[in-house]
N, C-alpha and C positions, 0 to 999 in steps of 0.2 A: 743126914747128908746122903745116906745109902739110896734115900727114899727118894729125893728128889734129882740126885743123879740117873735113876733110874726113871724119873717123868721124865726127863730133857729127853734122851735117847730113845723112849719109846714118841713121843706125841708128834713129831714131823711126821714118822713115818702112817701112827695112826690117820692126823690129816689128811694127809697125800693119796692116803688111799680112798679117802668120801671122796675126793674131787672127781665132777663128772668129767668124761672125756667132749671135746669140742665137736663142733657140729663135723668138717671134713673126717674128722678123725671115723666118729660114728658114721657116717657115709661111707670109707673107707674099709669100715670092720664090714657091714655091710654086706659090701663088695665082695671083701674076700672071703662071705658065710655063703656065698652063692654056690649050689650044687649045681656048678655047667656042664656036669652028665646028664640032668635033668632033660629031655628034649622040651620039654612045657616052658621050663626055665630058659629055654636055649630059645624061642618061638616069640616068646614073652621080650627078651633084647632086641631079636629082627624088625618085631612092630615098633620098638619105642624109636630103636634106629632109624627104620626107613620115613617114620613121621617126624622124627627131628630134620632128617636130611631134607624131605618137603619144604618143612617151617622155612629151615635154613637157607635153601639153595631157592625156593619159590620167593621169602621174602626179599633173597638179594635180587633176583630175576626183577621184582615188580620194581625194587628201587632203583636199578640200573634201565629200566621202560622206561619209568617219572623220568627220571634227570638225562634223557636223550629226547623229551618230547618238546615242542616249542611252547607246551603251557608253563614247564617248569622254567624256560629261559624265560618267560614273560612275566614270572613272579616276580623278578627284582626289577626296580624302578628302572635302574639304568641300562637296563636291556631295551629299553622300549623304543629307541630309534630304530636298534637292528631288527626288531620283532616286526614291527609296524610296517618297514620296510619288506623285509623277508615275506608277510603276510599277502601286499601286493605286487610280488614279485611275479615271474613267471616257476618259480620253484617253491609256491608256497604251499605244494602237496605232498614232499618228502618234508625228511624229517632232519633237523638241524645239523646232526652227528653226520649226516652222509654226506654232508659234505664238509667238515671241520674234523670229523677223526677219522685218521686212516682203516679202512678195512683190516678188521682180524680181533681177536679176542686180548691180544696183550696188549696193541695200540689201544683199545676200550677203556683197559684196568688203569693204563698207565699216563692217561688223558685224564682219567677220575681222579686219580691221586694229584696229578699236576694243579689239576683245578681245583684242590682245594686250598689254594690261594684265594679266590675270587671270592670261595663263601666267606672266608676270613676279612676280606675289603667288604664285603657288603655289608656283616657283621657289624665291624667296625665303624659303618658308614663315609669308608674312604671312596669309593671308587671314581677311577679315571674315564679318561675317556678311552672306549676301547678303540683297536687298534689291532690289525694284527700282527705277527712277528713270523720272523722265518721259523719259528717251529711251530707256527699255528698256522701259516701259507695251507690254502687249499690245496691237496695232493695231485697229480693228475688221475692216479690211481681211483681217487673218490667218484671224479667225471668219467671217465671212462667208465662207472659202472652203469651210466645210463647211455651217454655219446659213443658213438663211433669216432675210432680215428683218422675211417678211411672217407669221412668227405671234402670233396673238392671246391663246393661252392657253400656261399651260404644261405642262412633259410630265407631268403628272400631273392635266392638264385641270382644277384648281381653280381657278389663281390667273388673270384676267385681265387679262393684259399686253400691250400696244400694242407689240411689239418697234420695227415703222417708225416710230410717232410719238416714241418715245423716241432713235430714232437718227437721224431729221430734226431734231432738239432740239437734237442735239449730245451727249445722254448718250450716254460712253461705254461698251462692253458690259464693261469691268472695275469699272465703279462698279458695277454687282450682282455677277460672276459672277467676282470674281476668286480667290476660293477655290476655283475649282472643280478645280484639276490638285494643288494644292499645300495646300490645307484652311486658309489662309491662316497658315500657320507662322512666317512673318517678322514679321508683326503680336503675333503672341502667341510670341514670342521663344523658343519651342523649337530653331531651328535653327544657335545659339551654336557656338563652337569646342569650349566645355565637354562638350558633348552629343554629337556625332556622332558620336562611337566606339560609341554607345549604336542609333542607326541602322538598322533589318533591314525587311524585308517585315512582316514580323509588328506590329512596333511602330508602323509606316507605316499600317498597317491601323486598327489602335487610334487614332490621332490624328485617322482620317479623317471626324470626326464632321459628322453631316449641316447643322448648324446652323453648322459653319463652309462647306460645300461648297457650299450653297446661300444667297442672300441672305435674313437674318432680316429680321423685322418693324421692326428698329429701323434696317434700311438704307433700307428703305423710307421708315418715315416720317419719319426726319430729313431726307430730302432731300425729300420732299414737305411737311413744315414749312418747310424754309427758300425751296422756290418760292411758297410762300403768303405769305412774306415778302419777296416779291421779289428773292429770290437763285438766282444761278444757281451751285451749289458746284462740280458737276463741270467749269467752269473751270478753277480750283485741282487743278492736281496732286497738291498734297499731300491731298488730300480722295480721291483715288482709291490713291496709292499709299503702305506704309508708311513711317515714317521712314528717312532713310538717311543715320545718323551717319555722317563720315569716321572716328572712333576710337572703338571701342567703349567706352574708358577714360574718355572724357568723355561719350560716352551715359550710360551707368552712373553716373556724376555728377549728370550731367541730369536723370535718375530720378528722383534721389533728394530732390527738389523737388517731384516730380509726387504728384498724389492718387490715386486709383483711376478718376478721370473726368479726367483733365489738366486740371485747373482752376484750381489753383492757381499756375502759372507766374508773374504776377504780382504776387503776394503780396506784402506785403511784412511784415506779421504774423502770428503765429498766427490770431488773432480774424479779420481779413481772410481769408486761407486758409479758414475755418470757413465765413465767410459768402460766401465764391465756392461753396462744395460744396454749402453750405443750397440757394443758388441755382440749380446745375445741377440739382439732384436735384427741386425746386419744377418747374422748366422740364419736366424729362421724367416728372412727374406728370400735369403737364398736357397734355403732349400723349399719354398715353397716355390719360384722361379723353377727352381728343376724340376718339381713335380707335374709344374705342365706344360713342363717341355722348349724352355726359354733359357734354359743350360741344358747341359750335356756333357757328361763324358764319361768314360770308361770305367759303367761300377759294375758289380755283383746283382746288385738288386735294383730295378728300374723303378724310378719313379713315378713316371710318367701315369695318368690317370688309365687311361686306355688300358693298361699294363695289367690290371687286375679288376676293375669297371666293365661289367659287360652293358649292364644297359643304361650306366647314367655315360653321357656321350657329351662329347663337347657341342652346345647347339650352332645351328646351323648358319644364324648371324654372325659367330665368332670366326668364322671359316673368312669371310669377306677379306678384300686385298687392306690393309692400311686399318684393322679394328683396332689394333692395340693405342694410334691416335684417333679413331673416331668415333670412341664408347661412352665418349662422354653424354651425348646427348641421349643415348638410352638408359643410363645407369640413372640420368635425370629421373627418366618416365619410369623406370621400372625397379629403382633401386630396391624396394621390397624381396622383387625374386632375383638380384643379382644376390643378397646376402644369402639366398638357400643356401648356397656353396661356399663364398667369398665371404666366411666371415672365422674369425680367429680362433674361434671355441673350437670350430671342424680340423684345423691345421694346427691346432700347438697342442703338445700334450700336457704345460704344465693345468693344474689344476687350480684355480684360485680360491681363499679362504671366503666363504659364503656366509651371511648372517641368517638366519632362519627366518624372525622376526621380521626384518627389511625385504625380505622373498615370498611371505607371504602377504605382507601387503601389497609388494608389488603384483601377484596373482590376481590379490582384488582387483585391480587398475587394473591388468589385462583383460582381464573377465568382462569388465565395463565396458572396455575398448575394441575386444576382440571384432566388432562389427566395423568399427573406422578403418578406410582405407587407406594406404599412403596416396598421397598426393604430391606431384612434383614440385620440389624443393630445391633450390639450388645451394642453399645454405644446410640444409639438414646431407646433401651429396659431400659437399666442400668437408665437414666437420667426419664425415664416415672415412673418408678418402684420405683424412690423416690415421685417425686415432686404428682404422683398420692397417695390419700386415700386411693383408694381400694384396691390398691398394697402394701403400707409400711403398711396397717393393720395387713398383714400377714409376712411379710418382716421382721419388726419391732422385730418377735418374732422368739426364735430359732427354726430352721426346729429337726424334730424329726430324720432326718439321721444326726446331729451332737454328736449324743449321750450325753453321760455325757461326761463335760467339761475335765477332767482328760485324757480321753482316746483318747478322740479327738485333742486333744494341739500333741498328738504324735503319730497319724497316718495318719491328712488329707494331709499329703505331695504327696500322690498318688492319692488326690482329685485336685489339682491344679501342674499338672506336667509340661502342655504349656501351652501356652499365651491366646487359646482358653478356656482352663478350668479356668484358671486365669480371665478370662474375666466372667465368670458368676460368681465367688467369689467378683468379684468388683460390681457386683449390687446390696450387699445389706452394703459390706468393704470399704471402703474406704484406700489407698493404702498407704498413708502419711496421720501423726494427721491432722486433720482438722485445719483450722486457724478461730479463730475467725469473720475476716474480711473479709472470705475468700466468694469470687460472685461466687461458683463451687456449685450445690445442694447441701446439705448435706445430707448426706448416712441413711438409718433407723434405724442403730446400732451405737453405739460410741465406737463398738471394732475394731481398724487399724491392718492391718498387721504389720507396722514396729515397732509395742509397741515390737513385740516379734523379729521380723527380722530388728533389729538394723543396723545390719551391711549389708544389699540390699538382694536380691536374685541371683540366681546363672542362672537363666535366665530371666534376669529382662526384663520388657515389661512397653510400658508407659499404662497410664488409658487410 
């Protein structure tokens, strides 16, 4: 018993003592066997040091170059709108970061961490469509490192702009110019998952149209309507940047509620829905009326063209006594250059939902066509004169040669005697009541001829 009492109590400890000690452990002893009075010894840590700090600090250096350069944003598929676009921008010789992260070393770090969400979607194979948000908005801070504040006109010397007064204001330079890298692609919903395999230089080209690249007329003057109205929009994020559904699946839902002016969100009937659109469409009648100069009164910020236009001028035909009733017959002849100006894209700022697909074919067709000229039309005039703003603004209301309703009921019969005269009575009449259901534009007015000529005319002519 003695004997093997005395194995028990020796043999753990024999064990325990073979056991070798663990790797840090032996690193650790090591460590602490080091004579660092040695200077050889002490020489021998400064090299290992200073070439680990290299490895260390030079390989984050290269990784933080890679992941700010546009090859590294062009590696995932679903960058390829913005890349493609950015490529033939006018800003496609800096580098992605300068204008998406704020200038300085913490905004850098603290941008790389953020974003590693995105590697995680792509990973995953999730990604949306991008978009940006108020904490990814262009800073001014970024622009400013290449623009000046202090100019007054712009690069094309017409338009005169306050750049410092507007950004002492607090507008910021994406509330005009945010189409300018990207032709604002996210807003007009080209840059889907559906789409991007469709993506190239070429295509990028074609999208990069000037009237989304630079701020239109309707950016302008909705935000100078609503400072006349005592608003300040560029507050609101969402007034600068586009929407940014968390699931496209209920964007798309969302939609499907909306008008071609988002105005109907609150609807809650048909009829209601109708008469929210009647209403936006009234609203930016009239303020394109103000804008040249056919209202007026007492605001902040003029609308007026001339006001900030230096060399596009109102032409010299418009000047004439009685134009506003006798345009008709040149808008006939010339209706191609009356749209330079007088057409809706230039005056409203909403942005309508665009198909890619349907946009480049229609490219094809223009391409084809680009050599056909217009030709006077009085039916392709009549169809523009509705479905255009800036036309049924005035259209809409009665011309001052109809005089009072009384006198006119019985004697514009030698206003409409042939088919031609007839034909400029139908661009603003409509010739039979309208139908409800009816796919034909609907006319500016909802007074028809045959309310009162029942029974046809006597040289009847089709529309």
């Amino acid at each position: 018993m003695a004997f093997w009492g005395k194995k028990n109590k020796e043999n753990p400890e024999s064990r325990e003592s073979k056991k070798k000690p663990g790797l840090f452990r032996r690193l650790w002893q090591k460590v602490r066997n080091i004579d660092w009075k040695d200077p050889v010894t002490r020489w021998k840590a400064l090299f290992v040091a200073l070439i680990g700090s290299i490895v260390i600090f030079g390989g984050g250096y290269g990784v933080l170059s890679f992941t700010n350069s546009p090859s590294f944003c062009a590696n995932c598929h679903e960058m390829a709108p913005e890349v493609s676009t950015f490529t033939a921008s006018a800003h496609s010789e800096i580098t992605c970061v300068q204008c998406h992260i704020k200038p300085g070393f913490v905004n850098m770090m603290t941008h790389k961490v953020i974003s590693l969400k995105e590697v995680y979607h792509h990973v995953m194979g999730i990604p949306e469509q991008i978009v940006q948000t108020e904490h990814e908005a262009v800073s001014d801070e970024n622009c400013l490192q290449c623009h000046s504040k202090n100019r007054l006109v712009t690069a094309s010397k017409d338009l005169i702009v306050n750049h410092k007064g507007h950004i002492e204001e607090g507008v910021p330079c994406i509330a005009c110019h945010s189409g300018v890298a990207h032709a604002k692609i996210a807003a007009r919903g080209i840059n889907t998952e559906e789409v991007r395999g469709h993506w190239t230089t070429e295509v990028a080209e074609q999208m990069m149209e000037q009237k989304y690249l630079a701020p239109n007329m309707g950016t302008c003057i909705d935000c100078h309507d609503k400072v006349n109205n005592g608003e300040k929009p560029w507050k609101d994020v969402a007034y600068l940047v586009p929407p940014n559904p968390e699931h496209l699946e209920e964007a798309a839902k969302e939609e499907t509620k909306e008008t071609k002016n988002a105005v109907k969100h609150e609807a809650g009937t048909e009829e209601e829905a109708a008469e929210a659109v009647a209403a936006h469409d009234k609203k930016t009648q009239a303020i394109i009326l103000e804008a040249v100069g056919k209202q007026t009164k007492d605001v902040k910020l003029s609308m007026a063209c001339e006001t900030c236009h230096q060399r596009v001028k109102v032409p010299e035909n418009h000047r004439v006594a009685n134009w506003g009733g006798d345009h008709g017959g040149t808008a006939i002849q010339e209706l191609d250059t009356c749209v330079d100006c007088h057409q809706d894209s230039k005056w409203i700022r909403d942005i309508p939902k665009e198909d890619l697909m349907s946009m480049l074919k229609m490219a094809e067709v223009k391409e084809e066509d680009k050599e056909h000229k217009y030709t006077a039309n009085i039916n392709v005039v009549r169809e523009q004169s509705r479905i255009n703003k800036f036309c049924s603004a005035c259209h809409g209301e009665r011309p001052e040669s109809h005089v009072e309703s009384d006198v006119w009921l019985t004697s514009h019969a030698d206003k409409a005697q042939t088919p031609e005269m007839k034909a400029e009575c139908f661009v603003c009449h409509d010739r039979e009541e309208p139908k409800a259901d009816s796919t034909d534009v609907k006319a500016p007015t909802d007074v028809y001829c045959q309310y009162c000529h029942r029974t046809g005319f006597k040289d009847d002519v089709k529309k």
